[in-house]
HTML snippet that shows the backbone in 3Dmol.js (N, CA, C, O; Angstrom):
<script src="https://3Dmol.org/build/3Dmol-min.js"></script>
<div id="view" style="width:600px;height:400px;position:relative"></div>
<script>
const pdb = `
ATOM      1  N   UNK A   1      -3.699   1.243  17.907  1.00  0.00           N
ATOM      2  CA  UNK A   1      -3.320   1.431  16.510  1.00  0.00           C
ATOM      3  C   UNK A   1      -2.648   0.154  16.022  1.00  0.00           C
ATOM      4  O   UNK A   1      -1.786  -0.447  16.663  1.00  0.00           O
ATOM      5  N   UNK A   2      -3.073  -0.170  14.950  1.00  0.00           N
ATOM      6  CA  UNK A   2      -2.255  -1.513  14.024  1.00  0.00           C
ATOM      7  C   UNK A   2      -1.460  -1.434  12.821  1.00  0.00           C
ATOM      8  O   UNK A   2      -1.863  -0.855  11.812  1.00  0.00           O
ATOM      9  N   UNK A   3      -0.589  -1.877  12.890  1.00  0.00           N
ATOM     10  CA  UNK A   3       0.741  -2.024  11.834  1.00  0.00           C
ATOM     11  C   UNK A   3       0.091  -2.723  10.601  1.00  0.00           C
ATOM     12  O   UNK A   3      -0.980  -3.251  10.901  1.00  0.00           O
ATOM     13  N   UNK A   4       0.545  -2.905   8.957  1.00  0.00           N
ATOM     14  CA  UNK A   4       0.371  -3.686   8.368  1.00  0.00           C
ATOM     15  C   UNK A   4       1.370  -3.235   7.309  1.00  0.00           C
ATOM     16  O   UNK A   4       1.456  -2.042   7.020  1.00  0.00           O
ATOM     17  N   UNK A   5       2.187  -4.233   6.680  1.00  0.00           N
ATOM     18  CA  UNK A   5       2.958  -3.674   5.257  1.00  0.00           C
ATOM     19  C   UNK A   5       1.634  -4.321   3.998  1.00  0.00           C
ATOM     20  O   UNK A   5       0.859  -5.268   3.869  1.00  0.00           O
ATOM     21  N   UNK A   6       1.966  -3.342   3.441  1.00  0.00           N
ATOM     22  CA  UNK A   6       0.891  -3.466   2.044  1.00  0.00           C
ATOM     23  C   UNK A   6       1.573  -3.840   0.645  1.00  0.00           C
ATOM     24  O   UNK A   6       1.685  -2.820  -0.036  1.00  0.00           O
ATOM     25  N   UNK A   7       1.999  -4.829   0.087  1.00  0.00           N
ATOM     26  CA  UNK A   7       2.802  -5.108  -1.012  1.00  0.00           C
ATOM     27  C   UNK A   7       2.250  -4.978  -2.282  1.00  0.00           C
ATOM     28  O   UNK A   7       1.690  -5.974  -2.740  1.00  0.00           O
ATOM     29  N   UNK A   8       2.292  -3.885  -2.998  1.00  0.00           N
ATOM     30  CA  UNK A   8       1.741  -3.428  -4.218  1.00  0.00           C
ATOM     31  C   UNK A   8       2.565  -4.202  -6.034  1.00  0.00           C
ATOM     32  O   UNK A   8       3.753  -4.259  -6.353  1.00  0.00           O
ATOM     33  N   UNK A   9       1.469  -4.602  -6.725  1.00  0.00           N
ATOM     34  CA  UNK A   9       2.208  -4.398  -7.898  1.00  0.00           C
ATOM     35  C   UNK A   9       1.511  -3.440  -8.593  1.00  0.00           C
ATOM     36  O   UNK A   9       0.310  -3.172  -8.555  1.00  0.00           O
ATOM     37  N   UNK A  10       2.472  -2.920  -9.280  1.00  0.00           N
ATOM     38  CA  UNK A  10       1.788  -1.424 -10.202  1.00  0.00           C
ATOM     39  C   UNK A  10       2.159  -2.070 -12.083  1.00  0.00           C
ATOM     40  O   UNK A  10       2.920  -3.005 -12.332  1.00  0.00           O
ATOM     41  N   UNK A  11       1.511  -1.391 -12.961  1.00  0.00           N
ATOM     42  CA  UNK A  11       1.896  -1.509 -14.209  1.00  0.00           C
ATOM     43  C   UNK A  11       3.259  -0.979 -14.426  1.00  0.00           C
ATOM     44  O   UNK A  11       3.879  -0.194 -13.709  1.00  0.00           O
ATOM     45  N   UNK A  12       3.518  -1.377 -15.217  1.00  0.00           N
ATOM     46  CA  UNK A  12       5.108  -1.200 -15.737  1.00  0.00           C
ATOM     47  C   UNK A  12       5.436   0.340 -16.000  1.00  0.00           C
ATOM     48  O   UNK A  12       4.767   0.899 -16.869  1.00  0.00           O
ATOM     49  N   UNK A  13       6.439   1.092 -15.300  1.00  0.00           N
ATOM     50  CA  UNK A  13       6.565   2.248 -15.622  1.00  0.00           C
ATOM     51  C   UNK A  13       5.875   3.026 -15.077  1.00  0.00           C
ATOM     52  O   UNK A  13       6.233   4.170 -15.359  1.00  0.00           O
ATOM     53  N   UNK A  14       4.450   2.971 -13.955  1.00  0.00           N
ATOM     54  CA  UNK A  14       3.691   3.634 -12.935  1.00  0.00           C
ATOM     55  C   UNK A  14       4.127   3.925 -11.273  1.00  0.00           C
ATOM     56  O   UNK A  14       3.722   4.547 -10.291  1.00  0.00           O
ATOM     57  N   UNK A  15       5.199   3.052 -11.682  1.00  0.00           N
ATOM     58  CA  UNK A  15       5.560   2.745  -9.657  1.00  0.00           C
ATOM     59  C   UNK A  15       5.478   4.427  -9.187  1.00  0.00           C
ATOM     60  O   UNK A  15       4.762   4.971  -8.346  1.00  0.00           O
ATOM     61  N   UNK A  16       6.547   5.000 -10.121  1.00  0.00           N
ATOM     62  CA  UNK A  16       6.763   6.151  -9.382  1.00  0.00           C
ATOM     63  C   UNK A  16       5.507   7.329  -8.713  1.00  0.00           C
ATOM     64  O   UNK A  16       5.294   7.864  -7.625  1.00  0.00           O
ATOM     65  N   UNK A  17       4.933   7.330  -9.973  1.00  0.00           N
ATOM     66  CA  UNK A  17       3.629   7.805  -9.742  1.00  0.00           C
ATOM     67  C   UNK A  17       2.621   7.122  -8.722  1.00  0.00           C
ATOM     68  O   UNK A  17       1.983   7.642  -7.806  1.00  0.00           O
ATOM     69  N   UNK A  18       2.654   6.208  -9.020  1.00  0.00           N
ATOM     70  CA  UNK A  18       1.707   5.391  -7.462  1.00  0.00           C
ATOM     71  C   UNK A  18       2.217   5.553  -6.430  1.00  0.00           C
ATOM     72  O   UNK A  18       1.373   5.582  -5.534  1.00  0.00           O
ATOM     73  N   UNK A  19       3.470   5.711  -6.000  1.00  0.00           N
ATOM     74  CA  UNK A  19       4.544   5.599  -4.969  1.00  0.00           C
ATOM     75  C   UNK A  19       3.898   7.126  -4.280  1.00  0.00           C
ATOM     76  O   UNK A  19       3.503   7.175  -3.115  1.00  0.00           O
ATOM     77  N   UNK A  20       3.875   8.291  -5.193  1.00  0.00           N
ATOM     78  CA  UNK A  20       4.199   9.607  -5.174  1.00  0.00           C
ATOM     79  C   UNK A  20       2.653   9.947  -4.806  1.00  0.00           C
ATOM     80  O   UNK A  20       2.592  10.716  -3.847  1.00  0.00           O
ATOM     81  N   UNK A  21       1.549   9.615  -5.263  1.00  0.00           N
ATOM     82  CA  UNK A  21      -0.150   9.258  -4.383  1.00  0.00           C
ATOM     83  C   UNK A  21       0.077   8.719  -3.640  1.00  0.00           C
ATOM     84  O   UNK A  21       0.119   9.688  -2.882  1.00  0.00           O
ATOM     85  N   UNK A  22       0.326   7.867  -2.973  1.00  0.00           N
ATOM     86  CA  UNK A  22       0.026   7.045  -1.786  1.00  0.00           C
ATOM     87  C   UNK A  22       1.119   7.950  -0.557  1.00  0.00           C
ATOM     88  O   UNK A  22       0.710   8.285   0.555  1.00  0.00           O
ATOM     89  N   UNK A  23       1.930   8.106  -0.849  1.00  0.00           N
ATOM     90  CA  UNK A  23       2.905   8.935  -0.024  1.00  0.00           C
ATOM     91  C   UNK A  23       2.222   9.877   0.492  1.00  0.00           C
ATOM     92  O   UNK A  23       2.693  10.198   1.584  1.00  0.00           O
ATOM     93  N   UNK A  24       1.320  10.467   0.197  1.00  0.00           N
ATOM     94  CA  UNK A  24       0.264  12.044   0.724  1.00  0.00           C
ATOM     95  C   UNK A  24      -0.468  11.375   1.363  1.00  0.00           C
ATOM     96  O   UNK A  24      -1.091  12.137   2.103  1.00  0.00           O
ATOM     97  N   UNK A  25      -0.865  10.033   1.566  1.00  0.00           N
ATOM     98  CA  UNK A  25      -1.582   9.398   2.446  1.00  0.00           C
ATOM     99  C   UNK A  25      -1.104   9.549   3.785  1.00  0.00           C
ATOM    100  O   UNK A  25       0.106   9.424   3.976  1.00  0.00           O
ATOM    101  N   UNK A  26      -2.070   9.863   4.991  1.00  0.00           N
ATOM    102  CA  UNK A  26      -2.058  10.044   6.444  1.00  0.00           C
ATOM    103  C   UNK A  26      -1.688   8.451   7.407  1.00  0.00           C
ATOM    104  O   UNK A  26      -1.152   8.319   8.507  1.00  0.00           O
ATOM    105  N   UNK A  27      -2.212   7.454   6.481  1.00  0.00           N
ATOM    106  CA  UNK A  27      -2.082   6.312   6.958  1.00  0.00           C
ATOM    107  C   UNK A  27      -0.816   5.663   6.601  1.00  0.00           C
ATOM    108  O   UNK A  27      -0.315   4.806   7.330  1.00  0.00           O
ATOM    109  N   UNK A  28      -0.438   5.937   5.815  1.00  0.00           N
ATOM    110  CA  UNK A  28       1.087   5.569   5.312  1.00  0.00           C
ATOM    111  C   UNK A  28       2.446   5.905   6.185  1.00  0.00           C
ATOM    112  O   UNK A  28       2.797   6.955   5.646  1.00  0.00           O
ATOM    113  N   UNK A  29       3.063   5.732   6.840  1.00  0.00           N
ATOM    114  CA  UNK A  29       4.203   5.667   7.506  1.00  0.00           C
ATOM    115  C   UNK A  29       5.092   5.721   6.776  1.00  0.00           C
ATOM    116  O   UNK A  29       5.441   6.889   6.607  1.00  0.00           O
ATOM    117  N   UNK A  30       5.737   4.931   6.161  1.00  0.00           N
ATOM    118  CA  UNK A  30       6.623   4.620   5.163  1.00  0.00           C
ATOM    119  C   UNK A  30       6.352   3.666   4.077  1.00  0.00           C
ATOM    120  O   UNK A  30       5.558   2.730   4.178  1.00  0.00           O
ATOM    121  N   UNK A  31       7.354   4.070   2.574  1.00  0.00           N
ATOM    122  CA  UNK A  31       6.852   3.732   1.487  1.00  0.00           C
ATOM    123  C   UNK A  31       8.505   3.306   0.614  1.00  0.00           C
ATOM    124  O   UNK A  31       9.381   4.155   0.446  1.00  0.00           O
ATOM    125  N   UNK A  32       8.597   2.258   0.283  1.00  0.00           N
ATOM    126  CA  UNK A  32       9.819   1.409  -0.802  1.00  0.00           C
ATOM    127  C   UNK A  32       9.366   1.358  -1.953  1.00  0.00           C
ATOM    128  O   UNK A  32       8.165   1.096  -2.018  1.00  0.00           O
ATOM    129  N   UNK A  33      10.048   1.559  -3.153  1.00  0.00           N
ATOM    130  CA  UNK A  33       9.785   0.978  -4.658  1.00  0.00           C
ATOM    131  C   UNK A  33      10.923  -0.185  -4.091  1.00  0.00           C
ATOM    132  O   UNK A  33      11.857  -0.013  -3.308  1.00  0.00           O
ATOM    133  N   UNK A  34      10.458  -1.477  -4.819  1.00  0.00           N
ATOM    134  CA  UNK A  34      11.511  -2.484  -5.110  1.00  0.00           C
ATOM    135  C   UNK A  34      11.668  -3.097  -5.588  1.00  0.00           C
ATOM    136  O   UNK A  34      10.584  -3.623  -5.841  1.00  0.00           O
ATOM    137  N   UNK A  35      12.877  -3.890  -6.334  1.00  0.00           N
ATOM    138  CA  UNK A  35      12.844  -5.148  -7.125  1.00  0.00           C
ATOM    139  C   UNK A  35      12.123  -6.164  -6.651  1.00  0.00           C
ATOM    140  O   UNK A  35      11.612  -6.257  -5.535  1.00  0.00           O
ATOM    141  N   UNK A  36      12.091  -7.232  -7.893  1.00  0.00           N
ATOM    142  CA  UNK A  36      11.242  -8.186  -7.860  1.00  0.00           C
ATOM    143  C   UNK A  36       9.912  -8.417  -8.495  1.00  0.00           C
ATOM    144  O   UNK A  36       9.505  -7.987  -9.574  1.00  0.00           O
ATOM    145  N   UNK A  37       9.097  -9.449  -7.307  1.00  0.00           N
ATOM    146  CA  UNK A  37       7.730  -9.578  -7.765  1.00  0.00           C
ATOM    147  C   UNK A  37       6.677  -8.204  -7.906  1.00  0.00           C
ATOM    148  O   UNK A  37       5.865  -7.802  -8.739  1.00  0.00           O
ATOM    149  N   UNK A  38       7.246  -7.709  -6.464  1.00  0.00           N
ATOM    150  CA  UNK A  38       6.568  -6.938  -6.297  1.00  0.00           C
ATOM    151  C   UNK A  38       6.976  -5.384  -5.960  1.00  0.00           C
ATOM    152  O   UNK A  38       7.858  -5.148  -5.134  1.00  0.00           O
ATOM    153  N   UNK A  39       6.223  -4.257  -6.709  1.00  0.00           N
ATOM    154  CA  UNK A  39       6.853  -3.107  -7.132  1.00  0.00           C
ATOM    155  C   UNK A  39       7.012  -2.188  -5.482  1.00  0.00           C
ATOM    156  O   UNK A  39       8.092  -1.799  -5.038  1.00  0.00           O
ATOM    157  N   UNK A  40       6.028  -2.047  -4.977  1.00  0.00           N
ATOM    158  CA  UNK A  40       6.006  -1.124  -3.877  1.00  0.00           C
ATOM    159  C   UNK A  40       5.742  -1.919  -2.328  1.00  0.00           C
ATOM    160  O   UNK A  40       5.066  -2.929  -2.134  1.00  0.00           O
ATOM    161  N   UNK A  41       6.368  -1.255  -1.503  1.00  0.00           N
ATOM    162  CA  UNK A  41       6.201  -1.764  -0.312  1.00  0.00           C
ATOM    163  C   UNK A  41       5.270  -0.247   0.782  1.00  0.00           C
ATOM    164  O   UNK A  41       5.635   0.915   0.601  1.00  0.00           O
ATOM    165  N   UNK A  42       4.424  -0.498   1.546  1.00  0.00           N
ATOM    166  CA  UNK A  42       3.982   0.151   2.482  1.00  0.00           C
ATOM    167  C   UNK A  42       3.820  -0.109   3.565  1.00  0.00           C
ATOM    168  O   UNK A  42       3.360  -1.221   3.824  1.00  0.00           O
ATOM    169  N   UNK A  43       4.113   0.752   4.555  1.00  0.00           N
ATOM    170  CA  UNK A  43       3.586   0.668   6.239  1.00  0.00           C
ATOM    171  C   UNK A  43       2.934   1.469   6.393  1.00  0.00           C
ATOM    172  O   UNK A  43       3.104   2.655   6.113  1.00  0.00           O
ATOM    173  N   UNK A  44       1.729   0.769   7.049  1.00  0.00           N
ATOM    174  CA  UNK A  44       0.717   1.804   7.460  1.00  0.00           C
ATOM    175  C   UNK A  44       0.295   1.367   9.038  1.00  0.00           C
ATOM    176  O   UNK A  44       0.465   0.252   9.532  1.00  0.00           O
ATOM    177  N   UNK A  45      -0.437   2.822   9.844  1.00  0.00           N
ATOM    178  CA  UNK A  45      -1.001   2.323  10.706  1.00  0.00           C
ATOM    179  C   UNK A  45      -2.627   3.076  10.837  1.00  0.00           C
ATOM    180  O   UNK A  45      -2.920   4.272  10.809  1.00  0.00           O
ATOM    181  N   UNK A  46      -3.361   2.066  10.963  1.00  0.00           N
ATOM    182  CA  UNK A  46      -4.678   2.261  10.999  1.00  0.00           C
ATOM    183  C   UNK A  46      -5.368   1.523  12.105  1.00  0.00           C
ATOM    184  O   UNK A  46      -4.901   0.517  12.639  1.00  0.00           O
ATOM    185  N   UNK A  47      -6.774   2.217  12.489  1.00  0.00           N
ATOM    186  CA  UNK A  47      -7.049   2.049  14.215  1.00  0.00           C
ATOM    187  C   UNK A  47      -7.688   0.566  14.265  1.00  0.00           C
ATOM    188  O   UNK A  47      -7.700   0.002  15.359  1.00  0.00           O
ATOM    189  N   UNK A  48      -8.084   0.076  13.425  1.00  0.00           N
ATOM    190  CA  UNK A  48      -8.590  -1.381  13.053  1.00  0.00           C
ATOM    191  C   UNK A  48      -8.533  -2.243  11.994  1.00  0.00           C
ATOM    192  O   UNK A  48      -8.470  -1.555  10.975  1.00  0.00           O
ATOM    193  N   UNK A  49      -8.522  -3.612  11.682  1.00  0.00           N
ATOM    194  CA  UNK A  49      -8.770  -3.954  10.638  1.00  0.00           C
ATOM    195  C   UNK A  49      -9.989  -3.687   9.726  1.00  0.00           C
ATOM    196  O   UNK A  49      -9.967  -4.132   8.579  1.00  0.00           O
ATOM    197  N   UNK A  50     -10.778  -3.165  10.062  1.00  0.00           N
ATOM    198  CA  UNK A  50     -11.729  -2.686   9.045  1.00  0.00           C
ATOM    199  C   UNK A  50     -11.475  -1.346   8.529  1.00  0.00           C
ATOM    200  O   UNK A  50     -11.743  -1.099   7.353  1.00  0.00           O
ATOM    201  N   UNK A  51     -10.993  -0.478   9.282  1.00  0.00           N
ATOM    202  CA  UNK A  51      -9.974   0.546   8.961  1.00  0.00           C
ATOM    203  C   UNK A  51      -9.008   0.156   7.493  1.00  0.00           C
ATOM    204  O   UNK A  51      -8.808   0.654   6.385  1.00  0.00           O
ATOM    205  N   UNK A  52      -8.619  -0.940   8.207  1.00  0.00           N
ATOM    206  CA  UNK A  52      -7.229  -1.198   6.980  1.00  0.00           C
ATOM    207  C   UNK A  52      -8.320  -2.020   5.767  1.00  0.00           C
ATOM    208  O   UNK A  52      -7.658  -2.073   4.730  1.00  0.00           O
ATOM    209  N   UNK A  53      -9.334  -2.488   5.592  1.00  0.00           N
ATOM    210  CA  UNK A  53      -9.802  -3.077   4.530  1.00  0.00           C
ATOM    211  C   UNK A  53     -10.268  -1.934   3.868  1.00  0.00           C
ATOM    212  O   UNK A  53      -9.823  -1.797   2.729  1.00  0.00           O
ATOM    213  N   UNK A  54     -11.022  -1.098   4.261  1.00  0.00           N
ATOM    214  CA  UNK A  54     -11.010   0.501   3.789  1.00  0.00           C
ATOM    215  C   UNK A  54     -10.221   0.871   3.138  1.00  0.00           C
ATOM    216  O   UNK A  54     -10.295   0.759   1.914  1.00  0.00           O
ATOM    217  N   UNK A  55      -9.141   1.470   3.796  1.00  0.00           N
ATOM    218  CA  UNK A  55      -8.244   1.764   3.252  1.00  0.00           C
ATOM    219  C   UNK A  55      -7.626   1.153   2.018  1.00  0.00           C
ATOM    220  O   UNK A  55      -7.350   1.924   1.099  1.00  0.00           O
ATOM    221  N   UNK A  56      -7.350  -0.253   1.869  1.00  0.00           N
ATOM    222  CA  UNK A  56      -6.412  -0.809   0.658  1.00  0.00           C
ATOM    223  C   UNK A  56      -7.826  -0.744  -0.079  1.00  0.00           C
ATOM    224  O   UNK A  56      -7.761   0.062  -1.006  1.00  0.00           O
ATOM    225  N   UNK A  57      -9.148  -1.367   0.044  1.00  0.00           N
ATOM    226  CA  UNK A  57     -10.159  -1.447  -1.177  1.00  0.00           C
ATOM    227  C   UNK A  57     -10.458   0.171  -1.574  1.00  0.00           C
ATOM    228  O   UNK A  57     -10.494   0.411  -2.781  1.00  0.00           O
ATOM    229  N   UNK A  58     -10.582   0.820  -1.035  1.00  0.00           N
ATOM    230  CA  UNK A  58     -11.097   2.660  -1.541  1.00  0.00           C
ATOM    231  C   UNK A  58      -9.460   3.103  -1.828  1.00  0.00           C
ATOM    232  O   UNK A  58      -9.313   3.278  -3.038  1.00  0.00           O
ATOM    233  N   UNK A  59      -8.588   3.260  -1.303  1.00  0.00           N
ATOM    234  CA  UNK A  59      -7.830   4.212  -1.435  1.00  0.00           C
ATOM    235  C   UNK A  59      -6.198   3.624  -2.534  1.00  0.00           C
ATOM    236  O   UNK A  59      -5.362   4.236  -3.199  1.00  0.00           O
ATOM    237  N   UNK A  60      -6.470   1.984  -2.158  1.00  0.00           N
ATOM    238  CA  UNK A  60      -5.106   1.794  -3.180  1.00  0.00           C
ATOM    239  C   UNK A  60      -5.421   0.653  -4.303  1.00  0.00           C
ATOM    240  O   UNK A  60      -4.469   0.461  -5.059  1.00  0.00           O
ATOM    241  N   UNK A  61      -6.457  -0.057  -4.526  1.00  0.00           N
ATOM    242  CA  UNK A  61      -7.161  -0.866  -5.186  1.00  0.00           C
ATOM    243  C   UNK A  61      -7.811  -0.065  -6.098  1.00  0.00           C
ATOM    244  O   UNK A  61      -8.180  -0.638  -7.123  1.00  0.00           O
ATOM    245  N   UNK A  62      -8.119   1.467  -5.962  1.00  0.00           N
ATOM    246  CA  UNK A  62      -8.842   2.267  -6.897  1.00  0.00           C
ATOM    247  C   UNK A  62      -8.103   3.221  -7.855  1.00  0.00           C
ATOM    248  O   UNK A  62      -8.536   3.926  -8.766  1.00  0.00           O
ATOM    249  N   UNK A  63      -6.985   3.052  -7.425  1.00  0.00           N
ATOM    250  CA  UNK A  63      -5.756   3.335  -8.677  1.00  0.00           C
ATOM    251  C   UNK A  63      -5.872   2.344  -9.622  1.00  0.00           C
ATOM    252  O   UNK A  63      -5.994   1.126  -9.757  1.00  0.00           O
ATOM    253  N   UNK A  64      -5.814   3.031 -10.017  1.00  0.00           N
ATOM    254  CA  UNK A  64      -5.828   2.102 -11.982  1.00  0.00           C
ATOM    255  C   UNK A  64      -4.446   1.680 -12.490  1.00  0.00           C
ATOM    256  O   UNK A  64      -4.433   0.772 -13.321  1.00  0.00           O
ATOM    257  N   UNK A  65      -3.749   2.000 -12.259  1.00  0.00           N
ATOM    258  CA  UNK A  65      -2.324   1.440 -11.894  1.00  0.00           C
ATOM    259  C   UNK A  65      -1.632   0.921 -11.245  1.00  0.00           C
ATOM    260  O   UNK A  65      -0.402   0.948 -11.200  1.00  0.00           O
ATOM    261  N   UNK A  66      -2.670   0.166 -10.424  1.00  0.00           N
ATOM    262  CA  UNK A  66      -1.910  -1.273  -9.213  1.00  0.00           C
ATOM    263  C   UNK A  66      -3.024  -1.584  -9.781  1.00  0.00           C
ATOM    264  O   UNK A  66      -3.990  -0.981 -10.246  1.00  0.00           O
ATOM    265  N   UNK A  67      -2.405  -3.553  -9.532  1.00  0.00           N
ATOM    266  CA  UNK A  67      -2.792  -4.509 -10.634  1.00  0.00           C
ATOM    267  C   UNK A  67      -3.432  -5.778  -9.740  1.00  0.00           C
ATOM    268  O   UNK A  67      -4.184  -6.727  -9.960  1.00  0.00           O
ATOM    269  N   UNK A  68      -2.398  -5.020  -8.161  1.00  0.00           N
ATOM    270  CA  UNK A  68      -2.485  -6.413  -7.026  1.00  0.00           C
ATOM    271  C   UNK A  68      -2.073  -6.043  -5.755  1.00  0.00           C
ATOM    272  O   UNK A  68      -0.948  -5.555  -5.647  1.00  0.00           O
ATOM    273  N   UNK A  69      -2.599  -6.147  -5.012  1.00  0.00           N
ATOM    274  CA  UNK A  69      -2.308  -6.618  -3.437  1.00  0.00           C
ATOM    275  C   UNK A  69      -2.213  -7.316  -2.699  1.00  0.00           C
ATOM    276  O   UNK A  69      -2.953  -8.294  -2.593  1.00  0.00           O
ATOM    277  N   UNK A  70      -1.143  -7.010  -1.844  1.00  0.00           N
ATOM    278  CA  UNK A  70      -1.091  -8.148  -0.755  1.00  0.00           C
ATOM    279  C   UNK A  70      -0.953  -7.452   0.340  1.00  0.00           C
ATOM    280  O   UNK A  70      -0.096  -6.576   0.214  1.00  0.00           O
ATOM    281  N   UNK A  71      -1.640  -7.505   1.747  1.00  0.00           N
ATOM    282  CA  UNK A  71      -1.417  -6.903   2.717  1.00  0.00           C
ATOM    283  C   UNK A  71      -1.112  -8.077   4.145  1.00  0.00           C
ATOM    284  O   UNK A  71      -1.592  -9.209   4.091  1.00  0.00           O
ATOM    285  N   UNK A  72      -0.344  -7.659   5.256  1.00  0.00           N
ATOM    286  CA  UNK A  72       0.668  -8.564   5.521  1.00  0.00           C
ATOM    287  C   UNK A  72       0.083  -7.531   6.951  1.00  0.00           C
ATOM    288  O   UNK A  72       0.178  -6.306   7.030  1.00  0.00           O
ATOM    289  N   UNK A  73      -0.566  -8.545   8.052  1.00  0.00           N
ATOM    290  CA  UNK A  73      -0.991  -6.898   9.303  1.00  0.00           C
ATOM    291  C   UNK A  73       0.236  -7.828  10.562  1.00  0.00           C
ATOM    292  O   UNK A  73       0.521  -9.013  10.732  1.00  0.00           O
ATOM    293  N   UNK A  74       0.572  -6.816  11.068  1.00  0.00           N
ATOM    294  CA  UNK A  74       1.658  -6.994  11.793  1.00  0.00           C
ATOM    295  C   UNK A  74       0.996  -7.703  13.193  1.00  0.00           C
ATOM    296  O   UNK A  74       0.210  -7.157  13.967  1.00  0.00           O
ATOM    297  N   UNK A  75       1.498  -8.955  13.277  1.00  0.00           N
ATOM    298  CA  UNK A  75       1.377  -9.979  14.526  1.00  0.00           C
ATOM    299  C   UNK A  75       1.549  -9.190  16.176  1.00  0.00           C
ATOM    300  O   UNK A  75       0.634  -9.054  16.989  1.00  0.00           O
ATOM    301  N   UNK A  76       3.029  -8.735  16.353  1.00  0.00           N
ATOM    302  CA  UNK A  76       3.364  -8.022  17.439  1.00  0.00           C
ATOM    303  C   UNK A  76       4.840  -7.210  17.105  1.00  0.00           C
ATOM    304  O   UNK A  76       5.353  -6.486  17.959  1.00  0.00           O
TER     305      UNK A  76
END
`;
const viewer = $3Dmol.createViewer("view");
viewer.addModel(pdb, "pdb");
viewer.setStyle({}, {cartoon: {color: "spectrum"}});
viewer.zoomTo();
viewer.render();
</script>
């Protein structure tokens, strides 16, 4: 299994709601709203990197209310 934090920006005033979908996600571990650049933080663990490209292009790229991603896969 592989680690990755997923750094979301959402439209202004959506975090919560994006925060509150992605949270029912199985792959999600844990989930931050935060200041700054960027609105949401995620940990996920998924069984491969193609797993995890899946995942962020179908499941968090297809919200209409994140604007951007950055995903960050954990070294060790």
């Amino acid at each position: 299994m592989m680690q990755a934090f997923v750094l979301i920006k959402a439209q202004s005033g959506a975090e919560n709601a994006v925060i509150r979908n992605l949270h029912k996600l199985d792959e999600v571990v844990d989930d931050y709203i935060l200041f700054g650049e960027w609105d949401i933080l995620l940990k996920v663990e998924l069984p491969s990197p193609e797993a995890l490209a899946t995942f962020v292009m179908e499941k968090i790229r297809t919200i209409k209310e994140v604007s951007l991603t950055s995903t960050l896969i954990v070294a060790k």
